[in-house]
N, C-alpha and C positions, 0 to 999 in steps of 0.2 A: 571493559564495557562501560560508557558513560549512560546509557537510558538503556531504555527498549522502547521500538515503537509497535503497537498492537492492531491487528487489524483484521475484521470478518470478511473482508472484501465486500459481499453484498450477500445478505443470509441465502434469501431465496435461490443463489447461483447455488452456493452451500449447501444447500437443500435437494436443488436437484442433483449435482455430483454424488451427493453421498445415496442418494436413490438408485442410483445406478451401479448395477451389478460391479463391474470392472473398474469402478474409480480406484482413482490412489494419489495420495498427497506425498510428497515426498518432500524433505526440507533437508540440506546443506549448508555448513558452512555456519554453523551458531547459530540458525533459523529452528524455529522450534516452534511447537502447539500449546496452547494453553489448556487450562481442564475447559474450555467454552470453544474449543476449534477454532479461535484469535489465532490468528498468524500473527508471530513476537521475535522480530526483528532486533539483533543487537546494535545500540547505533557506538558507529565506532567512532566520529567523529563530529564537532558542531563547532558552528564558523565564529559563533560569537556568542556572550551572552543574554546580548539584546537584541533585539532586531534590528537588522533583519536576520533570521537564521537561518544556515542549509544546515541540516543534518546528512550524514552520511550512515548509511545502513548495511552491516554485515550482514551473508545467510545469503541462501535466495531459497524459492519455494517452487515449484511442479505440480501445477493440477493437473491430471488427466481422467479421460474417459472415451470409451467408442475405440478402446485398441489404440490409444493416440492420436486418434484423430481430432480430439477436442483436448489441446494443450495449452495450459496459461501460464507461462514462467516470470515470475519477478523476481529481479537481482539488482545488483546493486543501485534499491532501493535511495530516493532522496526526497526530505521533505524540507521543501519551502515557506519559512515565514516571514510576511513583511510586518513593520511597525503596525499597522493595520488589524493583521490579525487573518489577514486573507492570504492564499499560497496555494502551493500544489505538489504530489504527489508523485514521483515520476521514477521510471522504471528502464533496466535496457533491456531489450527482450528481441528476440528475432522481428526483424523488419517483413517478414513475410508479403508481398512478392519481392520486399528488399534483398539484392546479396549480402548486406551486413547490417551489423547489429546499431539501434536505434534509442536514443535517448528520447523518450516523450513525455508528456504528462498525462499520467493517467486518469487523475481525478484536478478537480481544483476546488476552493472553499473560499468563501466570503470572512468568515469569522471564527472566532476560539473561542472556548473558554476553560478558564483556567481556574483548577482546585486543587492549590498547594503543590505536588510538584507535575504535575497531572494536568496537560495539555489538550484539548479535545476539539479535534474538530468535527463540530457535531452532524453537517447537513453535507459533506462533500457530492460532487456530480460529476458523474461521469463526461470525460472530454469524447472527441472523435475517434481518439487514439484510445484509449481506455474503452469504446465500444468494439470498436475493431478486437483487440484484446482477452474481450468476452464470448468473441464471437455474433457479434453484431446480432444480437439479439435484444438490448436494452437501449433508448432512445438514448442519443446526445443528452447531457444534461439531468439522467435518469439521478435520483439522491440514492448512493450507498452506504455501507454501513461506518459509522463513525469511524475516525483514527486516533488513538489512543495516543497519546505520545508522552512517555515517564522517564522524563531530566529532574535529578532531583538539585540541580546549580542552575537554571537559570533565573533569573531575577524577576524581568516583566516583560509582557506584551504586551 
């Protein structure tokens, strides 16, 4: 494992899943919980040490609630960063009404910031595809909860 990347998805989604009788989080595949309910992704691979970077993300995760009815799967996880400092977040998950499975972006970000090996993008927004995802309950553009992201080799952004 080169990092971990960290992530609440968006508290209040969190909030209400875990309110509900029959939720369950379920993680695969070196995906795991932290003691704060961060989703902490192994990242297994990154493309450089300078930007731009992709990360690659072991694990995936399974939200459910409603009997399944309400399913949010993230898997092989990737995050984007250009020189800039701005990127995105992007997931393959059931294409639903697609027949096959879908690379998109889920979130995207303007900016980082960086505290020694600790990568942060602070204000990410949900894309069209990242509302679909939730369940089309949260506007285009809605801001979720930061993404952690802990390389302790990379240099600068």
């Amino acid at each position: 494992m080169i990092g971990q990347v960290r992530w609440a998805i968006k508290t209040s989604f969190r909030e209400y899943l875990d309110a509900l009788e029959d939720n369950a989080t379920t993680v695969e595949s070196g995906a795991s919980l932290d003691e704060g309910g961060r989703i902490v992704l192994p990242v297994t691979t990154v493309s450089a040490t300078t930007p731009p970077l992709e990360l690659h993300c072991g694990g995936s995760v399974l939200l459910t609630a409603y009997r399944g009815v309400l399913a949010v799967r993230l898997r092989d996880v990737r995050v984007r960063i250009d020189g800039a400092g701005a990127g995105a977040l992007s997931a393959m998950h059931p294409g639903s009404p697609r027949p096959t499975d879908v690379r998109a972006d889920v979130v995207s970000f303007e900016s980082v910031r960086i505290d020694g090996d600790v990568i942060t993008a602070t204000a990410p927004q949900l894309t069209e595809e990242g509302v679909r995802m939730l369940g089309d309950v949260y506007a285009v553009g809605a801001v979720v909860d930061p993404i952690e992201i802990h390389l302790p080799d990379i240099t600068s952004i």
